[in-house]
C-alpha positions as CSV (number, residue, x, y, z in Angstrom):
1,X,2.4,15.7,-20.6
2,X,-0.2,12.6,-20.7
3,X,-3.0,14.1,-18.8
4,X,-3.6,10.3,-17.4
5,X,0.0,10.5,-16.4
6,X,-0.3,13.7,-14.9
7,X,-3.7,12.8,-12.8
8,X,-1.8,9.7,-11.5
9,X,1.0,11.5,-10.2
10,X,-1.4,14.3,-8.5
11,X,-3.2,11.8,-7.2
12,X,-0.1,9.9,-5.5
13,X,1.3,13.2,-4.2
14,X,-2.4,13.9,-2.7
15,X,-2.7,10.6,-1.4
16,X,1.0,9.9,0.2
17,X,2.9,6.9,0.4
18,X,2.1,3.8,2.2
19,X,3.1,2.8,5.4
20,X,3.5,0.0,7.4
21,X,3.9,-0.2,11.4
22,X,5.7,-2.8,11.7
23,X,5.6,-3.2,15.8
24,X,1.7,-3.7,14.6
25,X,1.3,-5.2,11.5
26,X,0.7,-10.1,11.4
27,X,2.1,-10.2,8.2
28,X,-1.7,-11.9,7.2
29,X,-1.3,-10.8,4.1
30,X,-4.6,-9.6,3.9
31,X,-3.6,-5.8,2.4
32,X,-1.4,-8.0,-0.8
33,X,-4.4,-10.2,-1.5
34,X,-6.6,-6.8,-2.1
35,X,-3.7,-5.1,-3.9
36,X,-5.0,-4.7,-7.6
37,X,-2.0,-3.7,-8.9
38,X,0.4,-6.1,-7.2
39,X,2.5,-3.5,-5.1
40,X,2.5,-5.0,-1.7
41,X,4.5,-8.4,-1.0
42,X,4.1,-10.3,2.6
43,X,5.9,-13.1,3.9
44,X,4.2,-14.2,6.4
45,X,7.3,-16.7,7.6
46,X,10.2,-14.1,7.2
47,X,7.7,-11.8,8.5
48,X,8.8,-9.3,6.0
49,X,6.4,-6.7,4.3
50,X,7.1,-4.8,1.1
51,X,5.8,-1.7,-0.8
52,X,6.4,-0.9,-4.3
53,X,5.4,2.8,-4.8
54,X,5.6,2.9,-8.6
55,X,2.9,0.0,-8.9
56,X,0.7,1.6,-5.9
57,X,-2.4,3.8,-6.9
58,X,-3.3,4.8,-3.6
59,X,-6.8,3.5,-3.5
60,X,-5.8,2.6,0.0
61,X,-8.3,-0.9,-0.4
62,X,-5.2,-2.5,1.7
63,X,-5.2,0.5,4.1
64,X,-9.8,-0.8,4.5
65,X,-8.3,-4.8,4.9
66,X,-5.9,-4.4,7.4
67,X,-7.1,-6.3,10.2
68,X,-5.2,-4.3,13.2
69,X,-5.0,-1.1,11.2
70,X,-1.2,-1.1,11.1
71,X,-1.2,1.1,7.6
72,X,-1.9,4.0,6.7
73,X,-1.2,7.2,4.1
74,X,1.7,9.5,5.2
75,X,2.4,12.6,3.0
């Protein structure tokens, strides 16, 4: 196995997924504008949020910009 592979996939285990509370979240877009890798989508006018866990690293920059703290790691 790669090792990079394998470090990216202990690291998302560690880490957890993503998640959004809904009931909390503006849909400012703030957490896909600091997404690196492009695995968050907003629509601010649909008010519709989206994760994509295969492009997510975890660095959890989106979890730092929310501004109402509405995400957040769950194993």
């Amino acid at each position: 196995m790669n090792l990079l592979y394998k470090f990216i996939k202990d690291h998302r285990i560690a880490k957890g997924d993503v998640q959004n509370d809904l009931a909390m979240c503006l849909y400012c877009g703030k957490c896909q504008r600091c997404c690196r890798p492009k695995a968050i989508t907003v629509n601010q006018k649909e008010k519709k949020w989206e994760w994509d866990s295969d492009k997510c690293v975890r660095c959890g920059h989106c979890i730092a910009a929310c501004p109402v703290k509405s995400l957040r790691f769950v194993k």
